[in-house]
C-alpha angles and dihedrals in degrees: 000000000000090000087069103050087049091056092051095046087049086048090055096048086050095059088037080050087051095054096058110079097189101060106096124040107133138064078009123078082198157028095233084044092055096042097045075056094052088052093052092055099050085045096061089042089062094051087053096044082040092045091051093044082058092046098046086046090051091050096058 
């Protein structure tokens, strides 16, 4: 189950990430701006693991 321990270990990096005020400045006017980005991003990283575990279930 190595996906799992990727995503807790994402999850982790994302509330270090949090703690640190001075991470995003530009191209972000915000800290919540650049995170909801970040989420966005990671949200669109589990559809396309999802997307290749369907496909590779599908193949066998």
């Amino acid at each position: 189950m190595h996906i799992i321990g990727d995503f807790i270990r994402g999850l982790l990096l994302v509330i270090k990430v949090t703690v640190s005020s001075m991470l995003y400045r530009y191209p972000y006017r915000t800290s919540a701006e650049g995170l909801r980005s970040d989420w966005i991003n990671i949200g669109k990283d589990i559809e396309s693991v999802i997307g290749r575990l369907e496909n590779a279930s599908h193949d066998e």
